[in-house]
C-alpha positions in Angstrom: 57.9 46.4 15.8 58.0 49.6 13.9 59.3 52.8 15.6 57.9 56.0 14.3 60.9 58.4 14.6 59.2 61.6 13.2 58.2 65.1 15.4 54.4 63.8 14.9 54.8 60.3 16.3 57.2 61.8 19.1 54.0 63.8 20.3 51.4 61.1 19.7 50.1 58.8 23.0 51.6 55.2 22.3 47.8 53.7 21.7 47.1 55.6 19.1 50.8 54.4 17.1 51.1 51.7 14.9 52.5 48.4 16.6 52.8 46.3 13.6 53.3 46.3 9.6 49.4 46.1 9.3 49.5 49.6 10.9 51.8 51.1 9.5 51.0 50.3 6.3 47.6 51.6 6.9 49.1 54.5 8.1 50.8 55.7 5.5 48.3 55.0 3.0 45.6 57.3 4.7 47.9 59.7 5.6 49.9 59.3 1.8 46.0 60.1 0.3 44.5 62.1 3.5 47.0 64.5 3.4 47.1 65.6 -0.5 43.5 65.7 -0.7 43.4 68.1 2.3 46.6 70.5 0.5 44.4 69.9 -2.3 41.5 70.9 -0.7 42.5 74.1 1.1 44.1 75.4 -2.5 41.2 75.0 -4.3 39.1 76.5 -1.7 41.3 79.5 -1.4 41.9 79.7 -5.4 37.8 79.5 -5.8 37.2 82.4 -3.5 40.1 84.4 -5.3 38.2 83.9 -8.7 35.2 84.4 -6.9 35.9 87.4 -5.2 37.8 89.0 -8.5 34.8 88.1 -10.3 32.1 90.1 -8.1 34.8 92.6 -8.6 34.5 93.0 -12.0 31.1 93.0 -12.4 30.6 95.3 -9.6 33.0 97.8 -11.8 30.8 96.9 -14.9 27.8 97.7 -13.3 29.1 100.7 -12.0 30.3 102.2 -15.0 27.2 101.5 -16.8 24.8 103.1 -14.6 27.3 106.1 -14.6 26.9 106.4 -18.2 22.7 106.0 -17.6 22.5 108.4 -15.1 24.7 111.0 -17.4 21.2 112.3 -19.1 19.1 112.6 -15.8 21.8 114.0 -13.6 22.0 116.6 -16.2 18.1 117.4 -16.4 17.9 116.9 -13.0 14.9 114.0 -13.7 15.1 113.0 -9.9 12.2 109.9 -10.6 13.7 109.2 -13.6 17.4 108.4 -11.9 15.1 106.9 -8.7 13.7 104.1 -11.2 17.0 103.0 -13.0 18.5 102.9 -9.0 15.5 101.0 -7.6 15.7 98.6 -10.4 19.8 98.1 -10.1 19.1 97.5 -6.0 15.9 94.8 -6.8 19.0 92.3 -7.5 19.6 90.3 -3.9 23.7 90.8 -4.6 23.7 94.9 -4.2 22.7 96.7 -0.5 22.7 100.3 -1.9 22.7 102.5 -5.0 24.4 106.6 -4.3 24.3 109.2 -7.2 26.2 112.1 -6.2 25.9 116.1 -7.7 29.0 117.4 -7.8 26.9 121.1 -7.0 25.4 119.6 -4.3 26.4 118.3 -0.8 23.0 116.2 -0.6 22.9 112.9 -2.3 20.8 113.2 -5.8 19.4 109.8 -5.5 20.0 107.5 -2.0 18.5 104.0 -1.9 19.5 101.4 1.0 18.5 97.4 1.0 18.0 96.7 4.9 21.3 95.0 6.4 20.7 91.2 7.4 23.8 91.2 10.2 27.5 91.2 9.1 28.1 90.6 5.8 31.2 90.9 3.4 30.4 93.8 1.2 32.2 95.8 -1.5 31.7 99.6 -2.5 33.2 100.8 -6.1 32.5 104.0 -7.5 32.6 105.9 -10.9 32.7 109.3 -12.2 29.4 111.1 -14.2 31.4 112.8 -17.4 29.5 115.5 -19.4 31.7 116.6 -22.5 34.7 115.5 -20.7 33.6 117.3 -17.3 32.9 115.4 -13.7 28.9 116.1 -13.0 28.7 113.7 -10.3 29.6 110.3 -9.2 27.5 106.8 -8.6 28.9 104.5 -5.7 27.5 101.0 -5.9 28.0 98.2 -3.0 27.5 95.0 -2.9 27.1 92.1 -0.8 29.9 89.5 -1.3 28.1 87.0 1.3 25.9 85.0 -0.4 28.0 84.2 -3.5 30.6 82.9 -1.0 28.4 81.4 1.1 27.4 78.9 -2.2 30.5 78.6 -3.3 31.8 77.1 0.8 28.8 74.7 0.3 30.0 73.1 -2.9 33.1 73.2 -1.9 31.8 71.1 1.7 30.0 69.1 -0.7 33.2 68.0 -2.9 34.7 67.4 0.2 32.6 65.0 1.4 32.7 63.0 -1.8 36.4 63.2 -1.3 36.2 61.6 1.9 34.3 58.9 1.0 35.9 58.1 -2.0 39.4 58.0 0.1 37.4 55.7 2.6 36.3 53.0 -0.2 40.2 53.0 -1.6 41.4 52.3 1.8 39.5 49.4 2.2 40.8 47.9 -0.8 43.9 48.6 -0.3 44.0 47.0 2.8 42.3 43.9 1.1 44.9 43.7 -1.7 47.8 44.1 1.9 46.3 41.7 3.9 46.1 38.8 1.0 49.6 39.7 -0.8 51.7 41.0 1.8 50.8 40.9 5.4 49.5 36.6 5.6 53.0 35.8 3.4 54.9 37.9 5.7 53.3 36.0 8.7 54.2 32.9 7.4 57.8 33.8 7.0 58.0 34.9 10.5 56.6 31.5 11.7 59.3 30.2 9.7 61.7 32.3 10.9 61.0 31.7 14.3 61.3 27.8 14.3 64.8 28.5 12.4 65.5 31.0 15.7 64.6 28.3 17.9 67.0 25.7 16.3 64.1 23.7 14.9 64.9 22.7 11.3 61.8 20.4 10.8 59.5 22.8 9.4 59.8 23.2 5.8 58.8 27.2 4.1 57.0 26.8 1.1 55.8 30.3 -0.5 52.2 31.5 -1.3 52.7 33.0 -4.0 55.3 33.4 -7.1 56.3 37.3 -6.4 59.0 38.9 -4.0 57.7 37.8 -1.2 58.1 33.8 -2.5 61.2 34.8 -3.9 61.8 35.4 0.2 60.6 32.0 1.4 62.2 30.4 -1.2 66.2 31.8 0.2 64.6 30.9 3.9 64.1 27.4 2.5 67.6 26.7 0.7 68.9 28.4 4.2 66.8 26.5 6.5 68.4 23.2 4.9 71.9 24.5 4.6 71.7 25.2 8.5 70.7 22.0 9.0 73.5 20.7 7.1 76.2 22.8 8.9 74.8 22.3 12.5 75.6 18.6 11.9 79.0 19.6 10.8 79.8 21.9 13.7 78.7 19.2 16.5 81.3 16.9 14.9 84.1 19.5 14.3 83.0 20.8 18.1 84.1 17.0 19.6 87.4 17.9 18.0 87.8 21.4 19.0 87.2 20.1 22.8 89.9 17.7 22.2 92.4 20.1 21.1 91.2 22.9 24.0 92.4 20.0 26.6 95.9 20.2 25.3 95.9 23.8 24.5 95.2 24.5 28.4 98.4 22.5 29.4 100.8 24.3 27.0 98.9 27.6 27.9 100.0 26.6 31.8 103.4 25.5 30.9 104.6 28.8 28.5 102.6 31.3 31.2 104.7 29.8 34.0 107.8 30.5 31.7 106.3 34.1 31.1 105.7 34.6 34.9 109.3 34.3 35.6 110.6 36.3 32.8 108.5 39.4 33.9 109.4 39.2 37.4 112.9 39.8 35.8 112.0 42.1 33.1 110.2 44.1 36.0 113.2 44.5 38.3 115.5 45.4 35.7 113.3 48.2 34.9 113.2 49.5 38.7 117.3 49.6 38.2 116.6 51.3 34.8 114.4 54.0 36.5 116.3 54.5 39.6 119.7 55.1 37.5 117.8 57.8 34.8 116.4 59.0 38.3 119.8 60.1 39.2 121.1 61.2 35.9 118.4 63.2 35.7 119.3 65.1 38.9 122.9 64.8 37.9 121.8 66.8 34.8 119.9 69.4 37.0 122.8 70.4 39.5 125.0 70.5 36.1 122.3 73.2 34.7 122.5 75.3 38.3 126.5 75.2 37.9 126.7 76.4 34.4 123.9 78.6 35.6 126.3 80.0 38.9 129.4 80.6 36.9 127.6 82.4 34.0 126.4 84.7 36.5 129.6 85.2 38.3 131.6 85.8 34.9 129.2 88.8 34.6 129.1 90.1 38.3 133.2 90.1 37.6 133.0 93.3 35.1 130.6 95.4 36.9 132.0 95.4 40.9 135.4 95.2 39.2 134.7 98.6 38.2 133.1 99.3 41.3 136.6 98.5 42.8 138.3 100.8 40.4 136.1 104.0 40.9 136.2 103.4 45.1 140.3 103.0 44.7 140.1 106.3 42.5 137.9 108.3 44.9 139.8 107.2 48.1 143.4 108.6 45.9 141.3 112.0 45.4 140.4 112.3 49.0 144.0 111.3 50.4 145.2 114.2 47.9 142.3 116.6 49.0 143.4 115.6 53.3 147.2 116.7 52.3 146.1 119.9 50.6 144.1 120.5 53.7 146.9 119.7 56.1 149.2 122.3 54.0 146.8 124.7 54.2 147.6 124.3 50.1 143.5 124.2 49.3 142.6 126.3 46.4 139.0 127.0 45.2 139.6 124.5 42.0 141.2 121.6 43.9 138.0 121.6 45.9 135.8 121.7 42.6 138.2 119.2 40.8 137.5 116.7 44.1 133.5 117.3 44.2 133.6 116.8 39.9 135.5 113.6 40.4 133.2 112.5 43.2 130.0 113.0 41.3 131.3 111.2 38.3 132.5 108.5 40.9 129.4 108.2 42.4 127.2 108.1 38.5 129.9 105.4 37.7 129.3 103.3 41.4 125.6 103.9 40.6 125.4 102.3 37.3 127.9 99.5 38.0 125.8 98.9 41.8 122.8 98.9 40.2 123.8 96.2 37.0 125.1 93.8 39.8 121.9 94.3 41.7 120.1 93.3 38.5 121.9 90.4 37.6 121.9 89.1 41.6 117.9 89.9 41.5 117.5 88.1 37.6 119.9 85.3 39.0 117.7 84.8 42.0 114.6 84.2 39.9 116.5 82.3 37.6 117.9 79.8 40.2 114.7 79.6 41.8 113.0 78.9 38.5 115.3 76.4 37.6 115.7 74.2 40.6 111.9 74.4 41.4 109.0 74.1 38.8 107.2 77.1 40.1 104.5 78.1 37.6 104.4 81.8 37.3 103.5 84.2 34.6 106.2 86.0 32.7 107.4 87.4 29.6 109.1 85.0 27.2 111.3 87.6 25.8 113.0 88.6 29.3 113.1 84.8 30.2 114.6 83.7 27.1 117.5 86.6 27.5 118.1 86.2 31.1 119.1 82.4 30.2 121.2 83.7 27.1 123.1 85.6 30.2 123.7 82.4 32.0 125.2 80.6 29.0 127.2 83.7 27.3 130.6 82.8 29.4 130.5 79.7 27.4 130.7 81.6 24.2 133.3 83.9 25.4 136.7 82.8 23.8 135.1 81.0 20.8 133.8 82.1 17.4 130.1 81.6 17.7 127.8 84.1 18.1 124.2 83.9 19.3 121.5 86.0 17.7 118.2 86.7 18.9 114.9 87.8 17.4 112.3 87.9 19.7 108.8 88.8 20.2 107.9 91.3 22.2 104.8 90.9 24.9 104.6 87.5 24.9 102.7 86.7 28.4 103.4 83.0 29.5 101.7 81.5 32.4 103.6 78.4 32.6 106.9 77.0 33.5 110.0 79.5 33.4 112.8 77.4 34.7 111.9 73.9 32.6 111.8 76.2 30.3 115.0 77.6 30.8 116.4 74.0 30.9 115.5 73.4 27.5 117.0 76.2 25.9 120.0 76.0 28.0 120.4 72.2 26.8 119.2 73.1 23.2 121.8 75.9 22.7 124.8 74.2 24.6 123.9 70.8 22.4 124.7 73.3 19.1 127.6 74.8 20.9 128.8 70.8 21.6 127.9 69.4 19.2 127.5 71.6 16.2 130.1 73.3 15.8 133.0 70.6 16.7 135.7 71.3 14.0 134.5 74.3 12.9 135.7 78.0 13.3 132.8 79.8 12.9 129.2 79.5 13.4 126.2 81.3 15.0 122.9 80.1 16.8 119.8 81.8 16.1 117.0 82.7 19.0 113.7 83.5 17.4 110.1 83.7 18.9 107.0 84.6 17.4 103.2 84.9 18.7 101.0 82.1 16.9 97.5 81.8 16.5 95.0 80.4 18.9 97.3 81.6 22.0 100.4 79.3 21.4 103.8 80.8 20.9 106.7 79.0 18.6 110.5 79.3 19.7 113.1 77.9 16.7 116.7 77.2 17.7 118.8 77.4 14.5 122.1 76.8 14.2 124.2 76.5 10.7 126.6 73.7 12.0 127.4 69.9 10.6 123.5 68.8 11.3 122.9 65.2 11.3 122.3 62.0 9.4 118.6 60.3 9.4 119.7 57.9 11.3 120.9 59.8 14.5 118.1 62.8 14.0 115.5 59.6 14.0 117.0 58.9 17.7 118.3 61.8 19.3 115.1 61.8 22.3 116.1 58.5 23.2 117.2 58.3 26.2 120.6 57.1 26.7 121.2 58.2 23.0 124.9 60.2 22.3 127.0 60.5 20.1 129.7 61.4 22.8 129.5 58.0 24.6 132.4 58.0 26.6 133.2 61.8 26.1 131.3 63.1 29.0 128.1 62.8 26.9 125.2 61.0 29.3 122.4 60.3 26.6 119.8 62.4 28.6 120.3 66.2 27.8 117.5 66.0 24.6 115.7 63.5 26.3 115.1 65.4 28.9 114.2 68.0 26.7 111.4 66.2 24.6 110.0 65.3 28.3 109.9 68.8 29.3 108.3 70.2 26.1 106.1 67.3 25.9 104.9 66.8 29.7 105.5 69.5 31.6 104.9 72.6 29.0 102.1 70.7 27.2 103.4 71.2 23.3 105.6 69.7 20.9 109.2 69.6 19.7 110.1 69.0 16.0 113.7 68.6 14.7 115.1 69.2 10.9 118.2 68.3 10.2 120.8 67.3 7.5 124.4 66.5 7.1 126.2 69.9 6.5 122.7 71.7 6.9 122.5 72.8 10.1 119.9 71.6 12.4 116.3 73.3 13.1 114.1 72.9 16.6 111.0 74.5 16.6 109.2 74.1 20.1 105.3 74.8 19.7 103.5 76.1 23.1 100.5 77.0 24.5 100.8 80.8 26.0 98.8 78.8 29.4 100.4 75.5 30.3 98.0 72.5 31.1 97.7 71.7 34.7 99.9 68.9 35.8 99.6 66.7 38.2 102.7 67.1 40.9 104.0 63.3 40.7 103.9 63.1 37.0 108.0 62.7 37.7 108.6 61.0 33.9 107.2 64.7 32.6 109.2 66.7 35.4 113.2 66.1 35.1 
C-alpha cells in the first residue's frame, strides 16, 4: 500500500487517498497535468489583462492627445458647437464614459459631456494639455471604461479553459488504458506469484506478459522461484544433520558450563578479598593524607606562637623592670614611655602572630573537614589550591625543590574541595617521591586557568626523571608502583584517576618521558555532577 507522506496527503480524509498503484498512479498524472495547466492558466490570465490593460492605456493617451490637438482651433475661437460635436462623436464609442475640455481663463468646463454610469465599472481618466504657440490654453481629460474589454477577454479566457479541461480529461483516460494493460495487470500477476512463493508453494510457474521491464521482473521471480525450490530441499536434509549435532552440542554445553559454574564462584570470592583489602588501603591512604595534613600545619603554627612566646617573655622582663623602678621610687617620665612604646610594639607583634595562628587553625579546620568528609561546597580554587600547598610545604623544607604557583584568580567551584585536595596532595608528593629521587634540584609547577564552557584546567609540572611508555601506560592501575616494597602501596594515582574521574566528573591526562619531566593536566567542570552517595569505587 502506498503512503502519501507529503503536507497535502497529511491533511486529506483517508477515503479520498490513494490505496493502491492504480491510484496513485492516477494521481500523479492528473495532478502532474492538472496542476501546470492551472499555473499555466492563472499566468496567462494575469499576463492577458496586463497587455490588455496597457493596451487601453495607450490608446486612451492616443486618443487623448489627438483630440487636444483638434480642440486647439475651437478652444481658441471659442466655437463652443463646434468643440461639442468632435466631443459627442469621441463619447458615441461604448469604451469612453465622458469627454472634459477645460479653459485655462475659465473655472467652468468649456465643453462637459457624460455617458450614463451602468453600476461599478473599472474606468480610466488621462488627460492632455491644449498648447497654442507653445502656451497651455486648456486641457481635455478623457475616461474610459476598462469593463467590457476585460469582461471579453475573462470569457475567452473561461472558454480556453474549458477546452483545457477536457482535453486533460481525454489524456487521462488513455493514460490509464495504456497503465492498466502494461503495468498494473503484469504487476498483479507478479504479486500472485509472489505470494504463492511467500506461502512456500513452489508449484506455480511465473511466465511474463510481455517482453519489457516488467517480464524482465517475472523472468528473475521464475529463475528464483526454482532456485528456492532447489535449496528448500537442501536445507531439510542439511536440517536432519544440524539436529544431530544440536543433541551433542547440548551435552558438551552442560558439561563446560558446570566447569564454568565453579570457576566463577571462585573468581567471585577472590574478588570480594580483592575489594575488601583496596577497601582498607584506601582508608589507610586517607588517615595518611590527614597526618601529613596535621604535621604540615603544626610545622607552621611552630613560627608564629613561638614568637608569640618571645614578645610575652619580653613584655613580662619590661614590666618586672618597670615594678623595681616603682618600688625605688627610681620612675622617670621616659622609663614610663620606654615601657608603654615597648608594650604597643608588643601588643602589634602578639596581634599579627595571634591572628596568623588563628588563620591557619580556621584554614586547617576547613581543610580537615574537607578532607576527611566529601562535603560539596562552593569555593575558590585559588585559596583551596594554596591552603593545601601549606599542608605539604614542611615536606619541602630541607630539600632543594621548590614549588611554584600560577593561579587564576576568581575561579568559583561548586564541587568537592577536600577530594580535591587529595589529588593534589598525592600529585605533588608523587613528584617530590618520585621525581626527583637522585636529583639535587628541581621544582613543581601549580598552574590554573579558566576554560571555556565553565570548566577549569589544573597542570602539575614537574622537570624531574619522567617515565618510560611502559610505566606511564600503567601508573592508574591499581596496585601499580614502582616502589614495591619501599613503602609504595600501588594506590596513591589510582586513587587519583578515581577521584578526578568519579567523584569531580572530568578527566586526567599524563605526558611523560624519560628525562622530560612529567605533565598532569586535570580538566573540570566549574559545577560537579551529582553523585550518588554509595558510588564508593568513585569516592576513596
Amino acid at each position: 500500500m502506498l503512503k502519501p507522506s507529503s503536507p497535502l496527503s497529511s491533511r486529506l480524509p483517508n477515503h479520498i487517498l490513494p490505496r493502491g498503484l492504480r491510484g496513485a498512479v492516477v494521481y500523479a498524472v492528473a495532478f502532474g497535468l492538472l496542476i501546470p495547466a492551472l499555473i499555466t492558466f492563472a499566468l496567462e490570465q494575469n499576463l492577458s489583462a496586463q497587455t490588455a490593460r496597457r493596451e487601453l492605456e495607450q490608446d486612451l493617451q492616443r486618443t487623448t492627445q489627438t483630440l487636444a490637438l483638434v480642440m486647439q482651433s475651437q478652444l481658441w475661437e471659442l466655437a463652443h458647437e463646434n468643440a461639442r460635436s468632435i466631443a459627442d462623436a469621441i463619447s458615441n464609442n461604448p469604451r469612453f464614459d465622458s469627454v472634459i475640455v477645460y479653459d485655462s481663463h475659465s473655472s467652468i468646463p468649456f465643453v462637459e459631456i457624460h455617458r450614463p454610469s451602468t453600476g461599478q465599472s473599472q474606468k480610466l481618466t488621462a488627460e492632455s494639455p491644449i498648447l497654442r504657440d507653445g502656451e497651455v490654453i486648456g486641457r481635455v481629460s478623457v475616461t474610459m471604461n476598462l469593463s467590457p474589454y476585460l469582461a471579453a477577454s475573462q470569457k475567452a479566457q473561461e472558454w480556453m479553459m474549458v477546452r483545457s479541461a477536457l482535453m486533460l480529461a481525454v489524456a487521462l483516460v488513455l493514460i490509464f488504458l495504456v497503465l492498466r494493460r502494461r503495468l498494473l495487470t503484469p504487476i498483479a500477476t507478479l504479486t500472485e506469484g509472489a505470494n504463492h512463493i511467500a506461502q512456500e508453494d513452489f508449484s506455480h510457474a511465473i511466465l511474463p506478459d510481455h517482453h519489457d521491464e516488467l517480464g524482465q521482473v517475472a523472468t528473475a521471480m521464475e529463475h528464483m522461484r526454482l532456485t528456492l525450490l532447489k535449496t528448500f530441499a537442501e536445507l531439510r536434509n542439511k536440517n536432519e544433520e544440524l539436529t544431530e549435532h544440536a543433541s551433542l552440542l547440548e551435552r558438551r554445553v552442560a558439561e563446560r558450563t558446570e566447569a564454568l559454574t565453579h570457576a566463577n564462584a571462585e573468581l567471585v570470592e577472590a574478588m570480594d578479598t580483592l575489594k575488601t583489602t583496596q577497601s582498607g588501603l584506601i582508608e589507610s591512604e586517607k588517615l595518611a593524607s590527614l597526618g601529613r595534613l596535621v604535621a604540615g600545619v603544626a610545622h607552621e603554627l611552630n613560627t608564629p606562637l613561638g614568637n608569640a612566646m618571645t614578645v610575652v617573655s619580653t613584655l613580662d622582663e619590661h614590666f618586672c623592670n618597670l615594678a623595681q623602678t616603682l618600688e625605688n621610687n627610681s620612675l622617670r617620665r621616659s622609663d614610663l614611655l620606654s615601657v608603654i612604646e615597648a608594650t604597643r610594639e608588643g601588643q602589634a607583634l602578639l596581634q599579627r602572630n595571634i591572628q596568623r595562628a588563628a588563620d591557619l587553625i580556621r584554614d586547617f579546620k576547613q581543610l580537615a573537614i574537607d578532607q576527611t568528609t566529601d562535603m560539596r561546597r562552593r569555593f575558590d580554587l585559588a585559596k583551596v589550591i594554596h591552603e593545601v600547598l601549606v599542608t605539604i610545604h614542611p615536606s619541602f623544607k630541607g630539600t632543594p625543590f621548590k614549588v611554584n604557583t600560577e593561579l587564576a584568580m576568581d575561579v568559583v567551584m561548586d564541587s568537592f574541595p577536600g577530594p580535591l585536595g587529595q589529588v593534589l596532595t598525592n600529585l605533588v608528593l608523587n613528584s617530590l617521591i618520585h621525581g626527583f629521587e637522585g636529583r639535587d634540584s628541581g621544582y613543581v609547577n601549580i598552574e590554573s586557568r579558566k576554560l571555556e564552557n565553565n570548566h577549569v584546567m589544573i597542570i602539575c609540572a614537574d622537570n624531574g626523571l619522567g617515565m618510560s611508555p611502559e610505566v606511564k601506560n600503567r601508573i592508574f592501575e591499581p596496585f601499580f608502583t614502582t616502589k614495591l616494597g619501599q613503602g609504595g602501596s600501588g594506590l596513591g594515582l589510582h586513587i587519583v584517576h578515581n577521584i578526578v574521574a568519579g567523584l569531580l566528573g572530568g578527566k586526567i591526562e599524563v605526558f611523560s618521558a624519560p628525562g622530560e619531566g612529567t605533565r598532569f593536566e586535570i580538566t573540570l567542570p566549574c559545577t560537579a555532577p551529582k553523585m550518588v552517595k554509595d558510588q564508593s569505587a568513585a569516592k576513596p
